[in-house]
C-alpha positions as CSV (number, residue, x, y, z in Angstrom):
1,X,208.8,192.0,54.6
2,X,207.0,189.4,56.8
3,X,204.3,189.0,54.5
4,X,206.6,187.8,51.8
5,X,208.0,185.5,53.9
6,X,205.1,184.4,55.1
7,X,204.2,183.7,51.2
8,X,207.5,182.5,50.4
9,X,206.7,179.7,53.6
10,X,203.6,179.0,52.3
11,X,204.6,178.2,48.7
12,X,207.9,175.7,49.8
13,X,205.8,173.8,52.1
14,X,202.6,173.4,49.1
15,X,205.3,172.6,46.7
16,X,206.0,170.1,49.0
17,X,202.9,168.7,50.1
18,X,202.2,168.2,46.6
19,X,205.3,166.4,45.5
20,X,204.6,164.0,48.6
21,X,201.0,163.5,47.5
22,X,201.9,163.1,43.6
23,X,204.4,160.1,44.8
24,X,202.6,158.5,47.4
25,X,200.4,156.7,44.5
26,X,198.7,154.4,47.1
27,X,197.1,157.5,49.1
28,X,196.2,159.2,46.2
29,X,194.4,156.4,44.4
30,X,192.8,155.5,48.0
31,X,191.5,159.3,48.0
32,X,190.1,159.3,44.5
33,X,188.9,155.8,43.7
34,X,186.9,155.3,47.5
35,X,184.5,158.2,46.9
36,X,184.3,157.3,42.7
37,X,183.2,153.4,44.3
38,X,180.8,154.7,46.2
39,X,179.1,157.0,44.1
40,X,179.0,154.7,41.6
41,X,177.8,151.7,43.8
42,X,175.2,153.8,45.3
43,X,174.2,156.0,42.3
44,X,173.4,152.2,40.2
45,X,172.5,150.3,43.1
46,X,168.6,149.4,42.8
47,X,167.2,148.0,46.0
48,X,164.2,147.0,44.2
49,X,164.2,142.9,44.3
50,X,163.7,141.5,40.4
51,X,163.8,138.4,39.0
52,X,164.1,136.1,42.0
53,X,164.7,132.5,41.5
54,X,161.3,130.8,42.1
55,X,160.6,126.8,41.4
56,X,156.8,126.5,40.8
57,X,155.4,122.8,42.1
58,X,152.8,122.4,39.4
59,X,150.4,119.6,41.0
60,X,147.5,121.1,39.0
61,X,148.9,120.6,35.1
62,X,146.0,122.8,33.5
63,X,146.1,126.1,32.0
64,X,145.4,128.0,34.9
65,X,148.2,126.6,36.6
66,X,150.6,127.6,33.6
67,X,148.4,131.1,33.2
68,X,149.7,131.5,37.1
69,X,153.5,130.7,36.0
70,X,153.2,133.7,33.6
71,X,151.6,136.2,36.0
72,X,154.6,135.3,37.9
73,X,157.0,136.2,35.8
74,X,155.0,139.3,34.7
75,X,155.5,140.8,37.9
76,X,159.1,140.7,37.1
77,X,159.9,139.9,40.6
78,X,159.9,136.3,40.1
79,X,161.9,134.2,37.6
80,X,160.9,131.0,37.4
81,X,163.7,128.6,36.8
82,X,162.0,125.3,37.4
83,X,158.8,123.8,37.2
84,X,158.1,120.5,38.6
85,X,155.5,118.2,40.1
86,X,157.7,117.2,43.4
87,X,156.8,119.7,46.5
88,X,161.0,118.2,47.6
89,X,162.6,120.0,44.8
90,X,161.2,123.5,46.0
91,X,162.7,123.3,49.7
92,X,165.6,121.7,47.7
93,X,166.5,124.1,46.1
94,X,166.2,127.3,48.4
95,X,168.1,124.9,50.9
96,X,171.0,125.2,48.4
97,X,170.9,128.9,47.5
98,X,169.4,128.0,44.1
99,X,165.8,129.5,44.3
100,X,164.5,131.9,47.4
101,X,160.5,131.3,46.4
102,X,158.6,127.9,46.2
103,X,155.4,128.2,44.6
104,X,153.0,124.9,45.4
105,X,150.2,124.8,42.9
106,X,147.7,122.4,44.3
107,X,145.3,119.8,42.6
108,X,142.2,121.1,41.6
109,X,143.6,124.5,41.2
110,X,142.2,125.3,38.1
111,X,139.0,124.0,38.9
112,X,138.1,126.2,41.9
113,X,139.7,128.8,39.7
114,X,137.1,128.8,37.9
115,X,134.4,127.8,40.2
116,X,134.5,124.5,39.0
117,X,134.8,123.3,42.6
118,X,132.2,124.8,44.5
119,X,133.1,126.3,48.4
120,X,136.8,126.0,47.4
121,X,139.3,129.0,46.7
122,X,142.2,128.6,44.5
123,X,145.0,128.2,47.0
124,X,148.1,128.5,46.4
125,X,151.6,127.5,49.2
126,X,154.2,130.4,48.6
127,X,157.9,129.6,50.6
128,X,160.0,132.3,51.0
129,X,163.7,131.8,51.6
130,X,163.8,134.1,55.1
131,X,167.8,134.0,55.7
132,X,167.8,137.0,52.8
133,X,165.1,139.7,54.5
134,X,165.5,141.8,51.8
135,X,164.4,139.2,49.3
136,X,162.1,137.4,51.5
137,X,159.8,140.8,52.7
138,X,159.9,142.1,48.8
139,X,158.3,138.4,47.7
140,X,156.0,138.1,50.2
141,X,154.8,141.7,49.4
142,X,154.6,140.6,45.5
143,X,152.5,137.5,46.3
144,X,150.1,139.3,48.2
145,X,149.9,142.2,45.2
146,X,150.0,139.3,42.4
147,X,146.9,137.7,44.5
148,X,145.1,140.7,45.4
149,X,145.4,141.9,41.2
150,X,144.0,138.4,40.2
151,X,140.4,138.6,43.5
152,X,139.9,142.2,41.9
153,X,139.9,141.5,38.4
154,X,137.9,138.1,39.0
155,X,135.3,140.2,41.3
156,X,135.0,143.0,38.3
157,X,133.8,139.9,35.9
158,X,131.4,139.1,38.2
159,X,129.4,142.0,38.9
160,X,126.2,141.1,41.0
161,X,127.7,137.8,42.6
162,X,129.0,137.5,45.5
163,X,132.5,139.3,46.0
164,X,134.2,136.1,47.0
165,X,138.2,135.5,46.5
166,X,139.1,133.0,44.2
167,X,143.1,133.4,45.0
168,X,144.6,132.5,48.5
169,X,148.1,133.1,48.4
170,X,149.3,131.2,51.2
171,X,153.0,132.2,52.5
172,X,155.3,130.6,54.7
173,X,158.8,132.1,55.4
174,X,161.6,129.7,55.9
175,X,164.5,129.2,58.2
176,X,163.4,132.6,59.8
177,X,160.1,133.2,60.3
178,X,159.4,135.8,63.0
179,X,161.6,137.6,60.9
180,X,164.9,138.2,62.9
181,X,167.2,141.2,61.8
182,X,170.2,139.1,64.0
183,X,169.3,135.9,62.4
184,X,169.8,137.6,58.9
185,X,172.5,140.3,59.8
186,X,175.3,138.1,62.0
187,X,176.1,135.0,60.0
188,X,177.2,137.4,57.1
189,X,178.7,139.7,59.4
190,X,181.3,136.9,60.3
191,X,182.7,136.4,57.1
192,X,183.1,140.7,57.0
193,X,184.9,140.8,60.4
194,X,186.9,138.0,59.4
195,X,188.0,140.0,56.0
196,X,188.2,142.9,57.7
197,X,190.5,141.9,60.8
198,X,192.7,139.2,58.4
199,X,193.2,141.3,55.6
200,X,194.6,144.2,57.7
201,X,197.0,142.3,59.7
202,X,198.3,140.8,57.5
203,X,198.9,143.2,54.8
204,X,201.6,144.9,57.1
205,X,203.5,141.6,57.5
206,X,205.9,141.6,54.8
207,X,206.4,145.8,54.8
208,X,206.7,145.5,58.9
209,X,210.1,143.4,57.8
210,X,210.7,145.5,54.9
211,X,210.8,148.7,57.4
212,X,212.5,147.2,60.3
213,X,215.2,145.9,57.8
214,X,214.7,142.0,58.7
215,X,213.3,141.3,55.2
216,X,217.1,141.0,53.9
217,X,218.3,138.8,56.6
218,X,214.9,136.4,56.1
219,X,216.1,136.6,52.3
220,X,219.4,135.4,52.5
221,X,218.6,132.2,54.9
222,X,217.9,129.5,52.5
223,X,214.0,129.9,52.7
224,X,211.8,129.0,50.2
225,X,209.2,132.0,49.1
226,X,206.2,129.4,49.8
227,X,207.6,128.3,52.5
228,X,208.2,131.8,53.8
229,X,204.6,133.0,52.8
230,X,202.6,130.0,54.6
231,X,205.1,130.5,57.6
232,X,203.0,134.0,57.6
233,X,200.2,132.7,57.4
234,X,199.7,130.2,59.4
235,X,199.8,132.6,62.9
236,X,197.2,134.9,61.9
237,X,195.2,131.9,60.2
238,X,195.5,130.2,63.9
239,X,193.8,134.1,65.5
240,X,191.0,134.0,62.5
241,X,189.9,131.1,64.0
242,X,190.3,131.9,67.4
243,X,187.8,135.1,66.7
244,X,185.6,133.2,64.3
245,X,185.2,130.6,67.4
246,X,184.2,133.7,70.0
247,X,182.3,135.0,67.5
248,X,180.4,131.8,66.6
249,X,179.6,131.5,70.8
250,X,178.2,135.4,70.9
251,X,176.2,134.6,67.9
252,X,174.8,131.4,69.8
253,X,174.6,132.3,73.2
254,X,174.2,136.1,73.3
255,X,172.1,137.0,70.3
256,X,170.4,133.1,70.4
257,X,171.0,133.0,66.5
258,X,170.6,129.0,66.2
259,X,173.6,127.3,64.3
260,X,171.8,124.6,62.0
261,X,174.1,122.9,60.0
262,X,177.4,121.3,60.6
263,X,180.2,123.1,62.5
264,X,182.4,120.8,61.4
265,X,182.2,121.7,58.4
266,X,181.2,125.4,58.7
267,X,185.1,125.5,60.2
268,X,186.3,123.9,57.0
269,X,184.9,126.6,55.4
270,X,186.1,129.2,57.5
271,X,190.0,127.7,56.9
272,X,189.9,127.8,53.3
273,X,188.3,131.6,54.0
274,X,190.7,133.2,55.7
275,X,194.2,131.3,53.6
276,X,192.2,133.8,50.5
277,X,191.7,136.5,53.1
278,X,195.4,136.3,54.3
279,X,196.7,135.5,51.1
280,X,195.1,138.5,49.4
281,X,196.6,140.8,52.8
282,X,200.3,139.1,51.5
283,X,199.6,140.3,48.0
284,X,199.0,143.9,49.7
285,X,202.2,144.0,51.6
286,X,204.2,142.6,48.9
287,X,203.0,146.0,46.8
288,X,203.0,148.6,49.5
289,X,206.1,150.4,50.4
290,X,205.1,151.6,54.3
291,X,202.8,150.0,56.8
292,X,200.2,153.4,56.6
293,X,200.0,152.6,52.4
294,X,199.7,148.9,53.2
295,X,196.4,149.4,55.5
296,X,195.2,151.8,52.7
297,X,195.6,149.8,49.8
298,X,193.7,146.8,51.7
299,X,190.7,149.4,52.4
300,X,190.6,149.1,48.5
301,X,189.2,145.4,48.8
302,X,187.4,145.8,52.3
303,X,184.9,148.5,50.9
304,X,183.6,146.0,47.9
305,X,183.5,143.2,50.0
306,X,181.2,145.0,52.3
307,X,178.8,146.3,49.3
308,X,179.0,143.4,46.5
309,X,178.9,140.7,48.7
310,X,175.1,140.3,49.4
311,X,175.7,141.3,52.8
312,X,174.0,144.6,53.1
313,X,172.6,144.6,49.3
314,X,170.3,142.1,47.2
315,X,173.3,141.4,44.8
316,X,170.1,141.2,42.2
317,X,170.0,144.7,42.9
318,X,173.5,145.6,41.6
319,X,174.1,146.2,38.0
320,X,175.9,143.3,36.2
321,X,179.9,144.5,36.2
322,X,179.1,145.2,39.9
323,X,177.9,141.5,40.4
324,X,180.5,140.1,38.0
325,X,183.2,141.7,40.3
326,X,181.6,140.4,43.6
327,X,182.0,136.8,42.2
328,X,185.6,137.3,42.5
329,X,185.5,138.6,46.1
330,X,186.0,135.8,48.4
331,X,183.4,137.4,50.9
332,X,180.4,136.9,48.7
333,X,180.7,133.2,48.5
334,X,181.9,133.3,52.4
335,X,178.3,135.0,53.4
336,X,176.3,132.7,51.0
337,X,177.9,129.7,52.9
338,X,177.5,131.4,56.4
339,X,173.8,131.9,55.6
340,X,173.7,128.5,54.3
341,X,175.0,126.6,56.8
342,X,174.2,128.5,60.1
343,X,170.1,129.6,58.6
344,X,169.1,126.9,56.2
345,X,170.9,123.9,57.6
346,X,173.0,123.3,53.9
347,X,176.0,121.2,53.2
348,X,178.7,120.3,51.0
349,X,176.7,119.3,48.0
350,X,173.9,122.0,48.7
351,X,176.7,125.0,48.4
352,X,179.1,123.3,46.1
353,X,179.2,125.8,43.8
354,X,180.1,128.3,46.4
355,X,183.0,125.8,48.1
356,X,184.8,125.4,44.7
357,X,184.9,128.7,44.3
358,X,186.5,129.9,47.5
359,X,189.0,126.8,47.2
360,X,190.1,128.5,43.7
361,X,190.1,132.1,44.9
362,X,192.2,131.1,48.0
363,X,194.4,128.7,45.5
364,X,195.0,131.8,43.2
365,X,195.4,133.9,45.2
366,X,198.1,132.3,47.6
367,X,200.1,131.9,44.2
368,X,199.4,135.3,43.4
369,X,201.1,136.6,46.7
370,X,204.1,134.2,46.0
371,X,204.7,134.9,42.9
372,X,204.5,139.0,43.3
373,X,206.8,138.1,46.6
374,X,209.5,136.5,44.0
375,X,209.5,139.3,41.9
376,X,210.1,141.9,45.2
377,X,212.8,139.8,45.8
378,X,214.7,139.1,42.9
């Protein structure tokens, strides 16, 4: 007798359970989806660097210099995207995101090449964009290999003379070059603990009033829905910047991570930031039905802006609808400014690209959250 009612227990209450779980869609999607991310993000994900964006400085203009640009690209770590005869346009363009490797191909290159220029070794001025580590220790290992391939198979056609190199690969590694895992790991871990602490507050904001049954009172004052949404925002935009401000001091002070470029505008930045961040926590609470859904749902965009922002990964590592979705995440252009500014000293114009596009994510995404707030309401 008490085992059957025992069973009979045990089958209500999983009945139950399972109803519960089949209409709470928000945990269940949370359950399945985070795990499926993963193993797909980490099943694809190659850390091997390829086809970084190199500018070769040909000074040189003979066919060993060119014979050099196409070694580079046969290693198929480089990808040369300019060549040019102005050393400027190499630091230029790593200063702006736009290449990680400089190659500097001297005068007289080809000539001591080929032994041309007697005493002289073919020398060659490698930078390497050191605010990405990964990038920056996985080029400097390639331009060592590419040089070493070239002395051995010179020394092999000249069997009996004297086993000199002809190739000096000569590297220099930019912005950080002791090679700090701080300098490299902080300034993108701002933009993450600004998503992070934005994004969850403010995804409970409108289901808080929803819950404590002050969302009807709010909707019949004569309140506009933007009006009402930036009202949201603008406390927990004011605490963003508060904790960006401390964390700014800690990285300066406590970890000595210098701060290159202009705050001023570094601030700017961080504004237009965290109006997407809270914007996109809006557009959570608007959907969620309870506080507990509305922190899960917003785990939904934490996680990918953790992996596919460059952060932690090479995003030349991730396979292409991987990178395509991080474009759209406003934490990948976030820790490309970061980096940027606080590393390599860049401004406006050098991270244009990047600006415009976390003006339009925050712009879309603030009339995203309005407009899914009008349709709650109507």
């Amino acid at each position: 007798m008490k085992l059957s009612a025992i069973w009979d227990s045990f089958v209500a209450v999983m009945r139950k359970e399972f109803v519960h779980v089949r209409r709470d869609r928000a945990t269940l999607m949370a359950a399945l989806s985070i795990p499926l991310f993963q193993l797909i993000l980490f099943g694809f994900l190659d850390q091997t660097v390829r086809h970084v964006p190199t500018v070769v400085v040909d000074q040189d203009r003979t066919s060993a210099s060119r014979e050099l640009v196409e070694q580079l690209e046969a290693t198929e770590t480089f990808h040369v995207v300019l060549v040019t005869s102005d050393p400027g346009e190499a630091r230029e363009r790593i200063i702006q995101g736009r290449a990680k490797v400089g190659v500097v191909v001297p005068p007289q290159f080809g000539a001591a090449r080929v032994g041309a220029a007697p005493g002289k070794h073919a020398s060659m001025l490698v930078l390497i964009d050191g605010s990405d580590s990964v990038v920056s220790s996985q080029a400097l290992a390639a331009v060592n290999g590419l040089a070493a391939k070239l002395n051995l198979e010179a020394v092999s056609e000249r069997i009996g003379s004297a086993a000199e190199p002809v190739i000096d690969a000569r590297p220099l590694i930019l912005f950080n070059p002791s090679g700090r895992t701080a300098n490299y790991i902080i300034p993108g871990l701002v933009a993450v603990l600004l998503q992070i602490v934005a994004t969850l507050l403010t995804a409970v904001a409108i289901v808080r009033e929803r819950e404590k049954g002050t969302l009807e009172q709010l909707l019949v004052t004569p309140v506009h829905p933007l009006g009402l949404m930036l009202g949201k925002l603008v406390p927990y935009l004011l605490l963003g910047m508060g904790e960006m401000t401390l964390i700014l001091l800690a990285m300066r002070f406590a970890f000595s991570v210098p701060i290159r470029g202009n705050l001023v505008f570094l601030f700017a930045m961080a504004v237009v930031y965290l109006f997407a961040l809270l914007s996109l926590g809006l557009f959570v609470s608007t959907r969620a039905k309870t506080q507990a859904q509305a922190q899960q749902m917003s785990q939904l965009f934490i996680l990918p802006s953790i992996f596919l922002s460059g952060y932690i990964f090479p995003v030349s590592g991730l396979p292409w609808p991987l990178y395509a979705l991080g474009r759209i995440l406003p934490a990948t252009h976030m820790v490309e400014i970061m980096r940027g500014v606080v590393l390599r000293g860049a401004g406006l114009m050098d991270l244009l690209p990047n600006v415009l596009a976390l003006m339009a994510l925050s712009a879309a995404l603030l009339g995203l959250s309005v407009r899914q707030f009008q349709k709650v309401t109507a």
